[in-house]
VOPAGU-2260 file (C-alpha; in pm, 1 decimal, decimal comma):
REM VOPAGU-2260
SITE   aa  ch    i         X         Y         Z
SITE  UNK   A    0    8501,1   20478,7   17299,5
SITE  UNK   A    1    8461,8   20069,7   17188,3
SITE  UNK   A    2    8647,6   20022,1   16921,4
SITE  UNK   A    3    8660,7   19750,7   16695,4
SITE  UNK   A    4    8958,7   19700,5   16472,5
SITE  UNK   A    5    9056,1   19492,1   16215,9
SITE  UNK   A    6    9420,3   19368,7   16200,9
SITE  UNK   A    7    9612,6   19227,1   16495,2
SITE  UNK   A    8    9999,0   19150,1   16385,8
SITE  UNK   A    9   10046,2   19473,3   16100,5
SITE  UNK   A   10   10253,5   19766,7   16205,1
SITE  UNK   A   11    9975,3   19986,5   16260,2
SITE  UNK   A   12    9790,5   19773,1   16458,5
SITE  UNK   A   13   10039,3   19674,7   16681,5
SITE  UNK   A   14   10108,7   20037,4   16750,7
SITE  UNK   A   15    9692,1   20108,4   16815,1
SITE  UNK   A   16    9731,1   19799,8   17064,2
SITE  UNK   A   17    9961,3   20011,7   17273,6
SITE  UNK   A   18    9776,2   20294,1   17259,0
SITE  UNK   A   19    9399,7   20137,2   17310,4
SITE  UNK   A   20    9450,3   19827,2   17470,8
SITE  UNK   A   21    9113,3   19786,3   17567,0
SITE  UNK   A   22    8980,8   19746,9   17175,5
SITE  UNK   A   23    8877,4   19483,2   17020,6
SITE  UNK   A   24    9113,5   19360,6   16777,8
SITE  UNK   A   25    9049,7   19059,3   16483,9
SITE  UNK   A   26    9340,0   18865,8   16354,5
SITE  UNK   A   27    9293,6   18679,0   16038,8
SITE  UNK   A   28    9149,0   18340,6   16290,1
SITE  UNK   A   29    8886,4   18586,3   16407,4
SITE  UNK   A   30    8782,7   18755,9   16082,7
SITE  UNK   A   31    8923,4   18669,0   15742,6
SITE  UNK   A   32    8948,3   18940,2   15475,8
SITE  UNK   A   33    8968,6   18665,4   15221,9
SITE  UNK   A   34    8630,4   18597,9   15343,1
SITE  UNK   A   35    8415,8   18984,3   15353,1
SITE  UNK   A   36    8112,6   18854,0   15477,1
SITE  UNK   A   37    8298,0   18713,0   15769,2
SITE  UNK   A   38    8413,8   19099,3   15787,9
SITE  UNK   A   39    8057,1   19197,8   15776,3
SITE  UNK   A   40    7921,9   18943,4   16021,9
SITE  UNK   A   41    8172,4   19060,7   16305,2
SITE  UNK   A   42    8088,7   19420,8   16289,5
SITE  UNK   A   43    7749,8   19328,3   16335,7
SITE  UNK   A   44    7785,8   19113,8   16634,7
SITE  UNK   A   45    7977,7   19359,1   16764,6
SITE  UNK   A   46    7925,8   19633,4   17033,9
SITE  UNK   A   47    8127,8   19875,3   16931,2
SITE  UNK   A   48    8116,0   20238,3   16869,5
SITE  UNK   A   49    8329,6   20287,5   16564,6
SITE  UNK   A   50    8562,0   20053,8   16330,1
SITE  UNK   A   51    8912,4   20093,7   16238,8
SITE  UNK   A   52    9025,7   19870,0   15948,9
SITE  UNK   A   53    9402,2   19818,0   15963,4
SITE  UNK   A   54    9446,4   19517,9   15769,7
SITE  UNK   A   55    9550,0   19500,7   15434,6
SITE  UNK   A   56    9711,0   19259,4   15159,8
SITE  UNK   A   57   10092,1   19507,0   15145,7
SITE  UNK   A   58   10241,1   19216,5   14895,7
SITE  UNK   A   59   10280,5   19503,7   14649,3
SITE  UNK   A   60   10504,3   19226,8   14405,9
SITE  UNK   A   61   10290,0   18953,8   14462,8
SITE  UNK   A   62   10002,0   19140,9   14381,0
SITE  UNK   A   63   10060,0   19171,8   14028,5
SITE  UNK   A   64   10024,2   18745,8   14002,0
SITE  UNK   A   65    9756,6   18709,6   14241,0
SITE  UNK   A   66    9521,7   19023,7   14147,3
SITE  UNK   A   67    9192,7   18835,8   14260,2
SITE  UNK   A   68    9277,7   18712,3   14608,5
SITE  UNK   A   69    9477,7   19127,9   14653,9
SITE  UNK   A   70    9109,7   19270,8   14525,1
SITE  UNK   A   71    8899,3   19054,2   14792,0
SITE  UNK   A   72    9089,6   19172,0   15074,2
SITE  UNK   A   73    9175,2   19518,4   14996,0
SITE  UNK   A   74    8852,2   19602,7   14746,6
SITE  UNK   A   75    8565,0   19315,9   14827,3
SITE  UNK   A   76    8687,1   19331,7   15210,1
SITE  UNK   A   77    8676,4   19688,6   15334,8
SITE  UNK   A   78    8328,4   19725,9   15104,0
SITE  UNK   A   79    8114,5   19476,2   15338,2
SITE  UNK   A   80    8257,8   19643,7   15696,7
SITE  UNK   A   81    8166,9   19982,4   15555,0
SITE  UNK   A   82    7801,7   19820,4   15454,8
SITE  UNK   A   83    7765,2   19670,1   15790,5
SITE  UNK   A   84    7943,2   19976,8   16022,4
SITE  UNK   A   85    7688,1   20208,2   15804,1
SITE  UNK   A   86    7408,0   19965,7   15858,2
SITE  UNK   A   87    7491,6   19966,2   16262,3
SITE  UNK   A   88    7506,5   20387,6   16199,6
SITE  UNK   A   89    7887,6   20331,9   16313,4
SITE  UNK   A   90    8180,9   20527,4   16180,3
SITE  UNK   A   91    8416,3   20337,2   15923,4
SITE  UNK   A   92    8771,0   20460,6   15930,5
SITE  UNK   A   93    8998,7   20261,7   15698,4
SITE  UNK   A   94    9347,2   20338,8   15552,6
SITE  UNK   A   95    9452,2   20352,0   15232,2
SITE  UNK   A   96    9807,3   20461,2   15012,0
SITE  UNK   A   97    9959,8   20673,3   14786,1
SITE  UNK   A   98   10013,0   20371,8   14540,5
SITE  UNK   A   99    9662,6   20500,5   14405,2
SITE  UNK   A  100    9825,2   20782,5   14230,6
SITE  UNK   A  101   10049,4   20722,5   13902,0
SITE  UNK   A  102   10328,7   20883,8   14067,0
SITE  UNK   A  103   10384,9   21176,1   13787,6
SITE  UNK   A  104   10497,3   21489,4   13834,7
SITE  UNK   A  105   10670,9   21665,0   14161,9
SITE  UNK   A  106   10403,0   21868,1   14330,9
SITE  UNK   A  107   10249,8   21668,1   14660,2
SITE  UNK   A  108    9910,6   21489,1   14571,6
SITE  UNK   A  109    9566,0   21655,9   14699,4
SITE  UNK   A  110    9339,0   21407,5   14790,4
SITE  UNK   A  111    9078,9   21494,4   14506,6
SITE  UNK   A  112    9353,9   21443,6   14262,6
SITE  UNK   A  113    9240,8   21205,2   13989,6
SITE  UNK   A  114    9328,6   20854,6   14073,5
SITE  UNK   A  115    9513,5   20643,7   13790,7
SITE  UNK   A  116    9671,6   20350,7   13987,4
SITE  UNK   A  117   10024,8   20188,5   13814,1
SITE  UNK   A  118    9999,0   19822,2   13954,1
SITE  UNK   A  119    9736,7   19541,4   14097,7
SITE  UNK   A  120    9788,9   19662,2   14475,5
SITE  UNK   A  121    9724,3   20023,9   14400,4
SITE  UNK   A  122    9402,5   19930,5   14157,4
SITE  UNK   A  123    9344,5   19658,7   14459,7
SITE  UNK   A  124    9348,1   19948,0   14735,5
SITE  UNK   A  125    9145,2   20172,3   14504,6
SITE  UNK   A  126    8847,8   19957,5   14528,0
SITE  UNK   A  127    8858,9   19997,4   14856,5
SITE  UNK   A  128    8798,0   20327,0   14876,9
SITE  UNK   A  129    8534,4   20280,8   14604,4
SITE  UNK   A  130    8341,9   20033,3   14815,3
SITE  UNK   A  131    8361,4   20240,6   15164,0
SITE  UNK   A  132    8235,3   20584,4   15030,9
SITE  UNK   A  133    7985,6   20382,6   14779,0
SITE  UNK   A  134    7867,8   20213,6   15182,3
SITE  UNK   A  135    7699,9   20559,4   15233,2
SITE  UNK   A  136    7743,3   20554,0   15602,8
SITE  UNK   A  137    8018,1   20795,8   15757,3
SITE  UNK   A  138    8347,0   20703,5   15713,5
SITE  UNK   A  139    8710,9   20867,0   15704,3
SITE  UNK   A  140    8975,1   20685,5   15447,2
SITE  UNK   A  141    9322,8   20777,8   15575,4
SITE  UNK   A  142    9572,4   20766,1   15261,1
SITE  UNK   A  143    9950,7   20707,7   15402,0
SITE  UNK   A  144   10283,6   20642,6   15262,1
SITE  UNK   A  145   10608,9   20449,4   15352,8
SITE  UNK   A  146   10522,8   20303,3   15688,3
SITE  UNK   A  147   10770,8   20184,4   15913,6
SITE  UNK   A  148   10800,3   20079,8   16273,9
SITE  UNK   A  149   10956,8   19830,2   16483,7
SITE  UNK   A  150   10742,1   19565,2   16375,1
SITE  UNK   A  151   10707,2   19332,6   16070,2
SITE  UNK   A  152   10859,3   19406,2   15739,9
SITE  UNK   A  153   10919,2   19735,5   15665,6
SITE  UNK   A  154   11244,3   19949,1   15458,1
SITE  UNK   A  155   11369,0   20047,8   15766,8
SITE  UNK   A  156   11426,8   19683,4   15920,7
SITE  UNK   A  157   11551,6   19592,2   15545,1
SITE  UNK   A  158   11796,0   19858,8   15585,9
SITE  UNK   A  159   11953,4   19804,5   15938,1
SITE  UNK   A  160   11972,1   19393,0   15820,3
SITE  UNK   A  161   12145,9   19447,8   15470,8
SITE  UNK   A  162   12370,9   19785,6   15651,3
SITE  UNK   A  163   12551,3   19577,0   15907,7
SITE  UNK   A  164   12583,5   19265,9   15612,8
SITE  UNK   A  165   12722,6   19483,0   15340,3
SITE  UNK   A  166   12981,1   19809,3   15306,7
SITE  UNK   A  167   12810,0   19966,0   15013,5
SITE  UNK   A  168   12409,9   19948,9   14926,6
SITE  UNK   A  169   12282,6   20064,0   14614,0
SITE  UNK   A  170   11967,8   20248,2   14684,8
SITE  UNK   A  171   11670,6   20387,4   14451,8
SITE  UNK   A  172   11692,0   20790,2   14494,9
SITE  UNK   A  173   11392,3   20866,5   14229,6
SITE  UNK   A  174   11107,4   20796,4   14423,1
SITE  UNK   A  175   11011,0   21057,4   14667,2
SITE  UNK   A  176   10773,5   21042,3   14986,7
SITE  UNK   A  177   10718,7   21089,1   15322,0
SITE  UNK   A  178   10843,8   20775,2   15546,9
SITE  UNK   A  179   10533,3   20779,6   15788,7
SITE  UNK   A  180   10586,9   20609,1   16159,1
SITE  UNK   A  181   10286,3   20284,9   16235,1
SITE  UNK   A  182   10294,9   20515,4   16599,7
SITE  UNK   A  183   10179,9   20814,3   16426,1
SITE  UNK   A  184    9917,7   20659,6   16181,8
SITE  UNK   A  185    9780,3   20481,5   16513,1
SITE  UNK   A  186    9759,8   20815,8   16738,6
SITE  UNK   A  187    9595,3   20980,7   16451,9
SITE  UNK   A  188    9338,0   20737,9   16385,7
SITE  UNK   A  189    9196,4   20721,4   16736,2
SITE  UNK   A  190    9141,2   21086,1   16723,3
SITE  UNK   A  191    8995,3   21067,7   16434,7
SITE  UNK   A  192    8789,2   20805,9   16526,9
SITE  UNK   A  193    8684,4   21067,7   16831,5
SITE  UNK   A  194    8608,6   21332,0   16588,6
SITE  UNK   A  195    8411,1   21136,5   16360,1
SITE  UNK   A  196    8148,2   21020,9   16678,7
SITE  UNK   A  197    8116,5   21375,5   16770,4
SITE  UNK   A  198    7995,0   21420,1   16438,9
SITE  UNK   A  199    8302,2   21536,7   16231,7
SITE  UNK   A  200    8209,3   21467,9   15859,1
SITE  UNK   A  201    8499,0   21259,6   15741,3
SITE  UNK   A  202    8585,9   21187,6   15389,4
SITE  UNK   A  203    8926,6   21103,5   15221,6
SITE  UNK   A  204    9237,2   21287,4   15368,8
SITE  UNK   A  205    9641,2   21232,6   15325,8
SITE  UNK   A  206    9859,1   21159,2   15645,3
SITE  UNK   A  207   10274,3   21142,2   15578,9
SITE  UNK   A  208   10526,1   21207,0   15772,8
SITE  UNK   A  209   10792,6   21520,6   15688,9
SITE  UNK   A  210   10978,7   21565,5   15576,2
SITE  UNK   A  211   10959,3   21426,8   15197,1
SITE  UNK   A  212   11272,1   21220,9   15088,1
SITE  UNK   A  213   11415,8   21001,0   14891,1
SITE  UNK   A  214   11465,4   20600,0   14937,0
SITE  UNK   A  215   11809,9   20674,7   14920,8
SITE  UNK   A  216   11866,2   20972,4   15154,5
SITE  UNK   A  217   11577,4   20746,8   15368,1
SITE  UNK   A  218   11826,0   20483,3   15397,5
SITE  UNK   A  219   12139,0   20770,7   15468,5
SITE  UNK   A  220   11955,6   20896,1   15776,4
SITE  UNK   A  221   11871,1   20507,4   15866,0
SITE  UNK   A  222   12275,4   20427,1   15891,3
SITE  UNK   A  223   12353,4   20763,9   16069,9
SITE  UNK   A  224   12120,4   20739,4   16339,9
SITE  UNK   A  225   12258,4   20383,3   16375,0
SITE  UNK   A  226   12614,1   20407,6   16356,6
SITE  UNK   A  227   12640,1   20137,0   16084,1
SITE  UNK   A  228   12944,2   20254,7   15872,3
SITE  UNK   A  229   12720,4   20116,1   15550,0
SITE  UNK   A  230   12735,3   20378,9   15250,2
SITE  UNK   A  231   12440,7   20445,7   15015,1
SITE  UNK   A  232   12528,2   20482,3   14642,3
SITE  UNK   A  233   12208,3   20653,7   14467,6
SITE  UNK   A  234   12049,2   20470,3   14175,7
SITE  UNK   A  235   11738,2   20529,3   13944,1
SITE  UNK   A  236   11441,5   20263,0   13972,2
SITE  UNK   A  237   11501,2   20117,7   13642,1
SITE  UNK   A  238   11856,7   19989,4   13782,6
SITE  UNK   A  239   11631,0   19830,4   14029,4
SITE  UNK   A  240   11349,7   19622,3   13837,5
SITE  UNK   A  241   11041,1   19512,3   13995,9
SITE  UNK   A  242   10726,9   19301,4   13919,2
SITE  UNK   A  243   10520,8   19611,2   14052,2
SITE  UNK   A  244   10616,5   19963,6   13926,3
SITE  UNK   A  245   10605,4   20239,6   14199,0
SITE  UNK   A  246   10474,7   20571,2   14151,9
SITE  UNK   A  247   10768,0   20835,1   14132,9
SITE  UNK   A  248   10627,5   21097,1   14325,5
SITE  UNK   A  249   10415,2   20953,6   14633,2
SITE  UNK   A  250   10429,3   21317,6   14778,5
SITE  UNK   A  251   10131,3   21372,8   14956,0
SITE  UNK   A  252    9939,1   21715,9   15051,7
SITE  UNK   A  253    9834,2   21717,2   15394,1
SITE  UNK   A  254    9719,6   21991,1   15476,8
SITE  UNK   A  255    9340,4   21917,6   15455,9
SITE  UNK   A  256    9366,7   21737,8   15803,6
SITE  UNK   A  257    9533,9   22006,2   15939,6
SITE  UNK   A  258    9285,5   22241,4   15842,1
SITE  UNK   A  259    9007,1   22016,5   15968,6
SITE  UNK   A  260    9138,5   21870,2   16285,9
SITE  UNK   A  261    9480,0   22035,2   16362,7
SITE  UNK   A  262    9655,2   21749,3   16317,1
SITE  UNK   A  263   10035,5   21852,3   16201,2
SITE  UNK   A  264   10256,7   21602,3   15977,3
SITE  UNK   A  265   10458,1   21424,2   16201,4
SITE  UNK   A  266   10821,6   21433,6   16183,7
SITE  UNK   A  267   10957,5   21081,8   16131,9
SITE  UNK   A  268   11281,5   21133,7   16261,2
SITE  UNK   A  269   11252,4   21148,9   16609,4
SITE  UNK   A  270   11012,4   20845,1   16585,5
SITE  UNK   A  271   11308,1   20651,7   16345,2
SITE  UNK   A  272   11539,6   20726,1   16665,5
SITE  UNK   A  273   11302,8   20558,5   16926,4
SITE  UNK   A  274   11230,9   20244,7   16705,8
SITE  UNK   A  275   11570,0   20162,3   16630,2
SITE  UNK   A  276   11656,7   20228,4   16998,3
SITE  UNK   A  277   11353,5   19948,6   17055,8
SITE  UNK   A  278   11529,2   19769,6   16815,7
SITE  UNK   A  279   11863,2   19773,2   17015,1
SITE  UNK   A  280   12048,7   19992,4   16795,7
C-alpha cells in the first residue's frame, strides 16, 4: 500500500512514521495547509494509493483570535485533498475531534449526533468534515479525543513538567473523555486505510481510548505511574478560564468501528506506561 500522508512533526504522524516508514510524508516545506491548492497539487502528482491527512491547526486558544487562518487549514485544507484524492479515485482518510460536539449531557456521543461546535477550532474542524464528505469520493473521517504521546505538546508532557516543579496541581475534573494514545490512532488508520482499498465503505466513525476519565483523575494516574509525589486537587473549569470553552462531555461512542472492522477501544494505560518509560520516567 503507497501511502501519502500529510503531517510530518504531529503526534500522530510521528507514530505512522514508525509504523509505515516507507510512506510518503509532507511537512509544512513540502505542502502547506495554509495554502489548499498546494494540498491539492501534491496528491495529484502523487503515486499513491490512498491519503492520510494528519495535520491540523490544534491551537484550540489561539483559534478563537485567528478564526480565518484555523478555517484554511482545518476547513479550506482537508476540502481540496478530498477533491483531488476523489478525483485520482483514491481513498481520503482524515481525522477529526470531539470539539465538534457542544459537550452537553453525560451519555458518549454517536457519530450522527447533531454537531453544534462551542469555539473557532471545533467550527474550524467541522468544515472539514463538511468539505471531505461534500468531495464525493470515498473517504473515512476518524473523530478522536485527548491525544497524547511522547511527542510534541500534549497534557501528559504538561503534567510530568509542572508534577516534578510543583507539590500540589489544581486540575479541571468536569470534563470527561477518553485520553487516546498518537500509537493507537496511527495503527488504526493504516488498517483502515487497508479496508477502505478493499472496498470498505467508510464514512464518519469515533476512535478513544478507555477508559473515559476525568482531566483530573487523567493527571492522578499520570503521577502514579511516574512516581512523582505531585498531588492533584480537583477543580471545575470555570476556576480554570480559557479563551476557548471545552465541551464537558467529549465521551465518545465507539462502537460503530467495532462493529464494522473489529477494531476494540484501546486501553490508554498500558500505552501511558511505555511513553513515559520513552520519556525516561
Amino acid at each position: 500500500m503507497r501511502l501519502l500522508v500529510f503531517g510530518k512533526t504531529g503526534q500522530v504522524a510521528r507514530e505512522l512514521k514508525r509504523l509505515a516508514p516507507d510512506a510518503i510524508y509532507l511537512g509544512r516545506g513540502d505542502a502547506d495547509l495554509a495554502n489548499p491548492a498546494d494540498c491539492a497539487s501534491a496528491i495529484a502528482a502523487a503515486d499513491a494509493d490512498a491519503v492520510i491527512n494528519a495535520a491540523a491547526w490544534t491551537a484550540v486558544d489561539r483559534a478563537e483570535t485567528e478564526q480565518a487562518a484555523a478555517t484554511m487549514v482545518n476547513g479550506d485544507a482537508p476540502t481540496e485533498m478530498a477533491r483531488a484524492a476523489a478525483a485520482k479515485g483514491i481513498p481520503f482518510l482524515h481525522i477529526s475531534t470531539d470539539y465538534v460536539f457542544d459537550g452537553h449531557g453525560t451519555q458518549p456521543f454517536s457519530p450522527d449526533h447533531p454537531t453544534a461546535p462551542l469555539g473557532a477550532y471545533g467550527r474550524s474542524k467541522l468544515a472539514g468534515e463538511i468539505g471531505v464528505r461534500a468531495a464525493g469520493g470515498r473517504h473515512l473521517i476518524l473523530r478522536t479525543s485527548w491525544v497524547f504521546s511522547a511527542h510534541g505538546a500534549n497534557f501528559v508532557k504538561t503534567m510530568l513538567r509542572l508534577g516534578r516543579e510543583r507539590a500540589i496541581l489544581r486540575v479541571v475534573a468536569d470534563q470527561i473523555g477518553g485520553p487516546t494514545p498518537a500509537s493507537d490512532i496511527a495503527g488504526t488508520l493504516l488498517l483502515l486505510a487497508g479496508e477502505l482499498l478493499g472496498g470498505a465503505k467508510g464514512g464518519t466513525y469515533h476512535y478513544s481510548g478507555a477508559p473515559d476519565t476525568s482531566w483530573a483523575d487523567f493527571a492522578r494516574v499520570i503521577m502514579t505511574q511516574a512516581d512523582l509525589p505531585c498531588q492533584i486537587e480537583d477543580i471545575p473549569s470555570s476556576a480554570y478560564p480559557t479563551p476557548a470553552r471545552r465541551p464537558l462531555n467529549s465521551r465518545l461512542d465507539c462502537r460503530g468501528l467495532l462493529a464494522d472492522f473489529g477494531i476494540h477501544r484501546p486501553d490508554w494505560r498500558p500505552e501511558l506506561q511505555s511513553i513515559l518509560m520513552e520519556l525516561g520516567q
